[in-house]
C-alpha positions as CSV (number, residue, x, y, z in Angstrom):
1,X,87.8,94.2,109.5
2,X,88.0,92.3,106.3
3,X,84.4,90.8,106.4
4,X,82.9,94.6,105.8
5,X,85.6,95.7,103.1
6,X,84.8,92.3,101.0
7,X,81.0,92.8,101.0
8,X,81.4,96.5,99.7
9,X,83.4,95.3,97.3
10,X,81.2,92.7,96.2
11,X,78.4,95.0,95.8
12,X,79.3,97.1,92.9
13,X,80.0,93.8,90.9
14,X,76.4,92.5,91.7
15,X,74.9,95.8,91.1
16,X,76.5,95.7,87.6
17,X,75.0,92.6,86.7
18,X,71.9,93.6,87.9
19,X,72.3,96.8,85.3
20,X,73.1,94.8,82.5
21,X,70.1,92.2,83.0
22,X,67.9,95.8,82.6
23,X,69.6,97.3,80.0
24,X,69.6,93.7,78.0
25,X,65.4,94.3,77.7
26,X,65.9,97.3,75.5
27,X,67.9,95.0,72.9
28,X,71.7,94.2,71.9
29,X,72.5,98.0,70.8
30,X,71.7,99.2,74.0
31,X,73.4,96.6,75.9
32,X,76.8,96.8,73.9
33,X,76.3,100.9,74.6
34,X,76.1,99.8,78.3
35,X,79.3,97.4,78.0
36,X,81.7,100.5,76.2
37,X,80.4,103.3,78.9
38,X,81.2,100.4,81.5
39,X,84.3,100.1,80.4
40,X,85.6,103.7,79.7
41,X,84.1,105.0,83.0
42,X,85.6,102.1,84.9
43,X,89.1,102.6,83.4
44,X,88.8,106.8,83.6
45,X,88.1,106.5,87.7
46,X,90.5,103.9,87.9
47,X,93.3,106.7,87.6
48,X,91.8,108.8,90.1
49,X,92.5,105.4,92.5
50,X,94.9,107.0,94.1
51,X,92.8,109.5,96.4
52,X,91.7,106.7,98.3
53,X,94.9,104.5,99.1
54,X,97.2,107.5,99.9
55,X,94.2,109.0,101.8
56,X,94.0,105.9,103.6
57,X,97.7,105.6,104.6
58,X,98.2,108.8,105.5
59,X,94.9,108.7,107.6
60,X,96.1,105.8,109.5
61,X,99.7,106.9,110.2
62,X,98.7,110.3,111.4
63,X,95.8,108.2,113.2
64,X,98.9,106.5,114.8
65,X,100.6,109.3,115.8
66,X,97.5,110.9,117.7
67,X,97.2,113.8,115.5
68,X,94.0,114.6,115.1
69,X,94.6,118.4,113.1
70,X,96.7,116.5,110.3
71,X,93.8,113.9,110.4
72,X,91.3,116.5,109.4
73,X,93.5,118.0,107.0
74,X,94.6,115.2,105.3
75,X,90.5,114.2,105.3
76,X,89.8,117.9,104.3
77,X,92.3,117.8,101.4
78,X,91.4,115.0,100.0
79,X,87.6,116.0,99.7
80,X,88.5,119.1,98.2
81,X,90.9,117.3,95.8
82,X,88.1,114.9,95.1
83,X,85.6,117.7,93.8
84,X,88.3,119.9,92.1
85,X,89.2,116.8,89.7
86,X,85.6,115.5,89.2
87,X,84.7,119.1,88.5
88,X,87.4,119.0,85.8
89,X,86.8,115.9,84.6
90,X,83.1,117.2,84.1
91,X,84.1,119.8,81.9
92,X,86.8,118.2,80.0
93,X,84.6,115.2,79.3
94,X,81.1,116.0,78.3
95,X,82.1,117.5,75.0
96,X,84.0,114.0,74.2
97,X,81.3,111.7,74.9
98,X,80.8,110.6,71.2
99,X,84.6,111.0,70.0
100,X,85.1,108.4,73.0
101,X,82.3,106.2,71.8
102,X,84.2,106.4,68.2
103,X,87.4,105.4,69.7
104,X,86.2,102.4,71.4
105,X,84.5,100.9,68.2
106,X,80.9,102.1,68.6
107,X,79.2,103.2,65.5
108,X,74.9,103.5,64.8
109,X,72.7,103.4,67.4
110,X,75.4,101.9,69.9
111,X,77.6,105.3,69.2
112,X,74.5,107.2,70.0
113,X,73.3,105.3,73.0
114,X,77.2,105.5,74.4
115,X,77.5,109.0,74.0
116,X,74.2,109.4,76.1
117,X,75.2,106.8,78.8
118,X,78.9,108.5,79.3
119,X,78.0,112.2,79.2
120,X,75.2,111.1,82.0
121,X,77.5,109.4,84.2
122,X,80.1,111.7,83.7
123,X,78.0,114.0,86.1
124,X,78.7,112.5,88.4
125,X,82.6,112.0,88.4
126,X,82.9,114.8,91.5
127,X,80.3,112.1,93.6
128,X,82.7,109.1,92.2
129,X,85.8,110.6,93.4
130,X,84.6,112.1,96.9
131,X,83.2,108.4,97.8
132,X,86.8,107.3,96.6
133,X,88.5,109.7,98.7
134,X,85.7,109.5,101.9
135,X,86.4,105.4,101.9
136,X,89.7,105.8,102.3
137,X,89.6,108.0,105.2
138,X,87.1,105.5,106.9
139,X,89.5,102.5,105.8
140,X,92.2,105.0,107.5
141,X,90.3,105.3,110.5
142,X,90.0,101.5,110.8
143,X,86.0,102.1,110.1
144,X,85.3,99.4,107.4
145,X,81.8,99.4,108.2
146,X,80.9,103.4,106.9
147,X,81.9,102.3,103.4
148,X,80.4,99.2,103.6
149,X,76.9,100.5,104.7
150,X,77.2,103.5,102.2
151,X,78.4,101.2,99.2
152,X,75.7,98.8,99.8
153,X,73.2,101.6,100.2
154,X,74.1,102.8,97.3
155,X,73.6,99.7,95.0
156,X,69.9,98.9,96.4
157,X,69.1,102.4,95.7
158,X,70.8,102.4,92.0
159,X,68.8,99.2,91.9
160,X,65.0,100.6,92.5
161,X,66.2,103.5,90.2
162,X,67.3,101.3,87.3
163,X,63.6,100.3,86.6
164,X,61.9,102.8,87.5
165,X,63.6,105.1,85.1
166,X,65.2,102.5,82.1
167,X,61.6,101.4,81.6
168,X,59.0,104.1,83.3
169,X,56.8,103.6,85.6
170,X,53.7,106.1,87.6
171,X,55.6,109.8,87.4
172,X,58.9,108.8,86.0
173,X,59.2,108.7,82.4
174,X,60.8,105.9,80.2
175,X,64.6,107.1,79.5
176,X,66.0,103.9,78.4
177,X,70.0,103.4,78.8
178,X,69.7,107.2,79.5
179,X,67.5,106.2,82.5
180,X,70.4,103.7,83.3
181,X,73.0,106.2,83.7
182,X,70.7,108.8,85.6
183,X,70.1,106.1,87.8
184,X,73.6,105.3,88.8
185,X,74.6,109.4,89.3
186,X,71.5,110.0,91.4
187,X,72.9,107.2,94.1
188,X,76.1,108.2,93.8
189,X,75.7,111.8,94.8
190,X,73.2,110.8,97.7
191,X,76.2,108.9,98.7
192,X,78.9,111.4,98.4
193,X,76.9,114.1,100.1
194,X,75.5,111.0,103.0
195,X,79.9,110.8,103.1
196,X,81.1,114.2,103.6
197,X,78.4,114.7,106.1
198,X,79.8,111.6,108.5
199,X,83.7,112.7,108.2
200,X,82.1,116.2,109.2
201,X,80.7,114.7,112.1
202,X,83.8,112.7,112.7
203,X,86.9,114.4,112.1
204,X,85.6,117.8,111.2
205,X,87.0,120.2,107.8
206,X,89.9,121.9,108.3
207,X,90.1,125.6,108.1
208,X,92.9,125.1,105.8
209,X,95.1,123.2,103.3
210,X,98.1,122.3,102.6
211,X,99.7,122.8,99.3
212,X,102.2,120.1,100.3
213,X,100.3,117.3,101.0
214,X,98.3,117.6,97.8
215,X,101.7,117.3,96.4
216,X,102.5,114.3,98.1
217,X,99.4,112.8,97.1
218,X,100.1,113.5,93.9
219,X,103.3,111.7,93.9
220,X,101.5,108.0,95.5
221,X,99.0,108.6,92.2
222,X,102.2,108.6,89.6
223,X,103.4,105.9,91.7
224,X,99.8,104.2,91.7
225,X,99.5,104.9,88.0
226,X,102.7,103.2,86.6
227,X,102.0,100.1,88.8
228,X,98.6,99.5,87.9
229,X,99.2,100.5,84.8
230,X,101.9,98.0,84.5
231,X,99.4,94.9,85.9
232,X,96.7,95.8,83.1
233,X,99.3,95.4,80.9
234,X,100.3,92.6,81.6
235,X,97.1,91.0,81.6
236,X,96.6,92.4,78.3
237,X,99.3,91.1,76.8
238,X,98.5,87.4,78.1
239,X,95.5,88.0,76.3
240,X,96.4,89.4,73.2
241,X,98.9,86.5,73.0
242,X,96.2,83.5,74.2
243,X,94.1,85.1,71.3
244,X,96.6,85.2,68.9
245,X,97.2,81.0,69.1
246,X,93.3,79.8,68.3
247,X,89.8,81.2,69.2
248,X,89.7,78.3,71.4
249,X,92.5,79.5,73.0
250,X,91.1,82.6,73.6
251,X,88.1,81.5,74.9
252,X,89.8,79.1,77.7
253,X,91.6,82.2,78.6
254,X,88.5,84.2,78.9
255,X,87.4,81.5,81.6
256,X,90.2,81.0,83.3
257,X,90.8,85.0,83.8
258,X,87.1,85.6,85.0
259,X,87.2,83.6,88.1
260,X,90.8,84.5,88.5
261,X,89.4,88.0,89.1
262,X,86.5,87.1,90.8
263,X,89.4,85.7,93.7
264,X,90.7,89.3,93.7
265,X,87.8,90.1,95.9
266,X,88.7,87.9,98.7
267,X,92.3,88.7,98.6
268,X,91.6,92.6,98.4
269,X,90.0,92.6,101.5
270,X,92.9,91.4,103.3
271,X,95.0,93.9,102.1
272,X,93.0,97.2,102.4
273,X,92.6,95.6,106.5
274,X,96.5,95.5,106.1
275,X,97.0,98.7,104.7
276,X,94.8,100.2,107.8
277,X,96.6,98.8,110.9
278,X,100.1,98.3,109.7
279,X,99.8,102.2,108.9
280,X,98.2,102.8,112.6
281,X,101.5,100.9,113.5
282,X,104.1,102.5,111.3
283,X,102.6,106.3,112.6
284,X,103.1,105.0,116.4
285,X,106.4,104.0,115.6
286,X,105.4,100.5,117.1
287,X,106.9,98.4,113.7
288,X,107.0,95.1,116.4
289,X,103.4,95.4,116.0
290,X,103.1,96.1,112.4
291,X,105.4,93.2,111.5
292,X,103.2,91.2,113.7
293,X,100.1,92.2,111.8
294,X,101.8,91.4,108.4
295,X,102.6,88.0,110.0
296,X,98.9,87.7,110.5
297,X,97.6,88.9,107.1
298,X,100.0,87.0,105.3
299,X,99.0,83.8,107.1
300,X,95.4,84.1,106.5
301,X,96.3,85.2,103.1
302,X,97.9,82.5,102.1
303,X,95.2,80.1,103.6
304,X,92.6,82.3,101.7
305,X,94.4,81.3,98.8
306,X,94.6,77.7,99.2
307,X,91.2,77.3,100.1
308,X,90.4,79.3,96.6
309,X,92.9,77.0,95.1
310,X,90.9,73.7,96.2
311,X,87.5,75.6,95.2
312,X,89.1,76.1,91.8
313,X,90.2,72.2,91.6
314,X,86.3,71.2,93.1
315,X,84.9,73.4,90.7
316,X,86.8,72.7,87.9
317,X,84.0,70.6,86.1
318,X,80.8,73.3,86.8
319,X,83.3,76.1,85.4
320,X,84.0,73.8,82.4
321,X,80.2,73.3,81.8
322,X,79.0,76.9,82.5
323,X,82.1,78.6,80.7
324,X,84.2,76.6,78.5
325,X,83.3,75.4,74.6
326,X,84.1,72.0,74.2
327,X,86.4,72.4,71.8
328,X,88.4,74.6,74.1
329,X,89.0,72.1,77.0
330,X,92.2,70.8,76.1
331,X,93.6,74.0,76.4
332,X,92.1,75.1,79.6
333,X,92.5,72.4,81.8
334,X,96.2,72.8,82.1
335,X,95.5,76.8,82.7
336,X,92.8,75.9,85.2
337,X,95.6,73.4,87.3
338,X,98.3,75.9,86.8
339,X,95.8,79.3,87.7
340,X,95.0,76.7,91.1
341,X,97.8,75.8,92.3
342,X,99.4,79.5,92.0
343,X,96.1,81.0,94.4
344,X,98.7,80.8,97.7
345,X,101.2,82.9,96.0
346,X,98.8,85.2,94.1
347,X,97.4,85.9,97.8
348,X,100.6,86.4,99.1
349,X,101.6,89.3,96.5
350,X,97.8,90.9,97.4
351,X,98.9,90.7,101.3
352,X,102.5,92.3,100.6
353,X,100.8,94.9,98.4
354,X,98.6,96.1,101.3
355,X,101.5,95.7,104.1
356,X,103.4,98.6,101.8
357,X,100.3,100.6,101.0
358,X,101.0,101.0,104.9
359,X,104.0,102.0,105.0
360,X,103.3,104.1,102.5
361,X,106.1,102.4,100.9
362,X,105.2,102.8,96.9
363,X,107.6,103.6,95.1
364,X,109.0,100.1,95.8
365,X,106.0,98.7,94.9
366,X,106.6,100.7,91.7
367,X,109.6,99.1,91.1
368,X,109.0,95.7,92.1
369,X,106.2,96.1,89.2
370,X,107.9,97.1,86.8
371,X,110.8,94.4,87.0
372,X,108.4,91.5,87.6
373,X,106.5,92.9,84.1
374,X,109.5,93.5,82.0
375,X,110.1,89.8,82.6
376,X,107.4,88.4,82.0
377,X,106.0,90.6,78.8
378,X,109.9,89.9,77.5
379,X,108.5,86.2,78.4
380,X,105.4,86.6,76.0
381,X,106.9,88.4,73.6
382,X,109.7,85.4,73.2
383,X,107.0,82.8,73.2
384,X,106.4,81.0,69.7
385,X,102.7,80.8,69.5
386,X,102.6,78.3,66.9
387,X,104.3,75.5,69.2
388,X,102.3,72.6,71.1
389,X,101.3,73.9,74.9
390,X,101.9,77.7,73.9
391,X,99.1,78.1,75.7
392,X,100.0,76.7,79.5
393,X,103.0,78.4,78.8
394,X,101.3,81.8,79.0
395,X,99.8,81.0,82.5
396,X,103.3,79.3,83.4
397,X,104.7,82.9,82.6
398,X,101.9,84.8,84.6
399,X,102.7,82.0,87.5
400,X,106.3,83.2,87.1
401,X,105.3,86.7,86.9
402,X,103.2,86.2,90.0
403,X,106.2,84.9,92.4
404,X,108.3,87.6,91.1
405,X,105.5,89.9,92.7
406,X,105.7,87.7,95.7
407,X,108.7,87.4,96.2
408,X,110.0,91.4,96.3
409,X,106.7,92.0,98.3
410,X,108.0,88.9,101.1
411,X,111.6,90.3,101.4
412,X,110.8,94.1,101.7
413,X,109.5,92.8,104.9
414,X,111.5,89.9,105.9
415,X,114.5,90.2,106.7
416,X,114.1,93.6,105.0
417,X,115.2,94.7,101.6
418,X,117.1,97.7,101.4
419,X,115.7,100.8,103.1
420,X,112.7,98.9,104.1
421,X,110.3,101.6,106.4
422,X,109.4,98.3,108.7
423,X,113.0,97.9,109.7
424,X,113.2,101.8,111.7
425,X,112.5,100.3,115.5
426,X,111.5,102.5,117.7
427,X,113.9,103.4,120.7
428,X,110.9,102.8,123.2
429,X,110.5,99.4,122.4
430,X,114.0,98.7,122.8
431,X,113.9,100.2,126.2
432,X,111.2,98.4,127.1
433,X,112.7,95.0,126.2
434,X,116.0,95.9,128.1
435,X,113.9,96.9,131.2
C-alpha cells in the first residue's frame, strides 16, 4: 500500500523541478515570479488539507463498518465541499493576485509576472481541492493506486503542456510564466473531472447531505490547522534563529533541512497506509487488529528511519559537496550527525501521526503539538545565539522537540494514554478468546 502513495507523492516534487528548469529559460524575473506563486499557492491549499485526511478516516471507518450509504455520503460531501471552497477561493482571490505579490516582496516585472501566474492557477483551486478530497476517499477505500495513477498522469501531462505553451510551439502560442500556470490548471481539472468520474462509478453520489458531517469535517480542519500550523512554525523559528547566528549558519541549515524534508516522503507513505487500515479496524470495532497494524507500521517505520539515518551518514560527503559552502562545514557536520541519528524517532512520530489520523483521534494530536512546540520555541527563544555550538544546539532542540512528538504519539497507543479510541475492545473479541 505504501509503494503507490510514495510514488504519487514523489511526483508533484519532480514535476516542480521540471517547471522551474522551464520557467528558468525566460530569465531570473520570471523564475523568482514562479518561486512566490509556488509558494503562496502551496501554503493557500495547504489549509484546505484537511478535506483529504478526515475524508479518508471517515471513509475507512464507515468502510469498516460495512456502510456503504454513509460511504457515499461522506464521498458525496466531501466533493461538494471541495468545489463550494474552490469556487470561493476563486472569487475571493483573483482580485488579490498583485496585493499578494506585494506582500511577499515582489515588485517590477516579478510583481507583474506573479500576479499573472497566481490569478491563473487560482482557476483552478475547485480542481486542487476535489483531487484533495477524491484521494482521500481512495486512500479511505484502501485504493492507493487511483491517486497514484491520476497524480502521475497528471504531472506527464502538466509536463508536455509546460513547453508547448511557456515557449510556443505549431498552434499554441508563446504565453511565458502565463503559459506555465495554464499548464498546471489544464491537468489539474482533467484530473479532477477523470476523479469524480471513478468514485461515481465506485461508490456512487448521494442524493443527499448532511449538514452534520460537513460540520464535523470542519472541526478535523481547525484541528489540522493548529497542528500544522504549529510544525511550520516551528521549523521557522529554527530557521530564523540558524540565520540570525552567521550566513554560514544559515546556509548549513538550508542543507540540512532540504534532505530532512526530502525523508518526509518515505515516512508519509507509511502513515497515510496507517491511517487507511487502522481506520478500516477502528470502524469494525476489531482494535486487536488495528493495534496489530500499528505494531507493523511502527516497525517498518522505524527501520525506514534507520536506513535513511545510515544514507544520511554515507552521504554525508556528496551532500557536503553538492550543498554546503565551505565555509559553512563546521557548522553542519554536527547538524548532519544529530539530523541522522534522530531519522528512527522522526519516523516513529510520522507512524503515530497516521495511527491517530485513524482513529480519527486529532484533537490529541492537536495537543500533543502544541506542548511539544511551546517547548521547544521557549527552547529557541532561550538560546544565546552568540555562544560557541548555538548552532547544534538548535537541531539538539528540534531532536528534543522530535521525541516529545514521539513520545505522546507512542503512549496514546501503548499502554494507552488517557481516553485513547484504541483501548474500546470490542465484546466479540472477548467472546471469542473465552470460547
Amino acid at each position: 500500500m505504501s509503494l503507490p502513495v510514495l510514488l504519487s507523492l514523489v511526483a508533484e516534487p519532480l514535476t516542480g523541478l521540471v517547471d522551474t528548469a522551464f520557467v528558468m529559460r525566460l530569465g531570473s524575473e520570471s523564475l523568482a515570479a514562479l518561486g512566490v506563486g509556488t509558494v503562496t499557492l502551496s501554503g493557500i491549499f495547504w489549509i484546505f488539507n484537511f478535506l483529504g485526511i478526515g475524508t479518508q478516516t471517515e471513509i475507512a471507518q464507515s468502510s469498516g463498518r460495512q456502510e456503504v450509504l454513509r460511504t457515499k455520503e461522506v464521498g458525496g460531501l466531501a466533493l461538494a465541499l471541495s468545489a463550494i471552497l474552490g469556487i470561493l477561493l476563486v472569487i475571493c482571490g483573483l482580485p488579490f493576485g498583485s496585493y499578494i505579490s506585494r506582500v511577499m516582496g515582489a515588485t517590477g516585472a516579478v510583481h507583474d509576472f506573479a500576479s499573472q501566474y497566481i490569478q491563473i492557477r487560482l482557476l483552478g483551486a475547485p480542481a486542487v481541492l476535489i483531487t484533495i478530497a477524491a484521494f482521500g476517499i481512495f486512500r479511505g477505500l484502501q485504493d492507493m493506486r487511483t491517486p497514484f495513477q491520476v497524480a502521475v498522469s497528471i504531472n506527464i501531462l502538466n509536463i508536455i503542456l509546460d513547453p508547448l505553451l511557456i515557449f510556443g510551439y505549431g498552434p499554441f502560442p508563446q504565453l511565458g510564466i502565463f503559459g506555465a500556470g495554464l499548464a498546471s490548471i489544464l491537468s489539474q481539472w482533467i484530473g479532477a473531472v477523470w476523479l469524480v468520474w471513478v468514485v461515481h462509478k465506485r461508490i456512487g453520489l448521494p442524493d443527499r447531505l448532511r449538514l452534520g458531517d460537513a460540520v464535523k469535517l470542519f472541526q478535523i480542519g481547525r484541528d489540522l490547522f493548529i497542528r500544522t500550523g504549529l510544525l511550520t512554525a516551528f521549523y521557522i523559528f529554527t530557521t530564523r534563529a540558524a540565520t540570525r547566528i552567521s550566513p554560514d549558519a544559515g546556509a548549513a541549515h538550508q542543507a540540512v533541512r532540504q534532505f530532512w524534508v526530502f525523508s518526509f516522503l518515505f515516512l508519509d507513505a507509511y502513515s497515510v497506509s496507517a491511517q487507511s487500515l487502522v481506520g478500516y479496524f477502528v470502524g469494525a470495532r476489531l482494535m486487536e487488529q488495528a493495534k496489530r497494524v500499528a505494531r507493523i507500521v511502527c516497525s517498518w517505520s522505524v527501520s525506514t528511519g534507520i536506513l535513511l539515518g545510515l544514507a544520511m551518514w554515507l552521504c554525508q560527503r556528496i551532500v557536503m559537496t553538492l550543498l554546503v559552502p565551505p565555509s559553512a562545514m563546521s557548522f553542519f557536520l554536527p547538524a548532519w550527525a544529530i539530523a541522522a541519528a534522530v531519522q528512527p524517532i522522526n519516523a516513529l512520530a510520522f507512524a503515530t501521526d497516521g495511527i491517530h489520523w485513524g482513529t480519527g483521534d486529532f484533537r490529541y494530536l492537536r495537543n500533543a503539538i502544541i506542548t511539544a512546540t511551546t517547548f521547544g520555541a521557549v527552547a529557541i527563544y532561550l538560546l544565546d545565539e552568540t555562544t560557541a555550538g548555538a548552532f547544534t544546539w538548535i537541531w539538539l532542540i528540534t531532536a528534543f522537540w522530535i521525541v516529545i512528538r514521539a513520545l505522546f504519539g507512542v503512549i496514546r497507543i501503548w499502554p494507552g494514554l488517557g481516553n485513547s479510541p484504541l483501548k474500546k475492545i470490542n465484546p466479540i473479541q472477548i467472546i471469542n478468546k473465552k470460547g
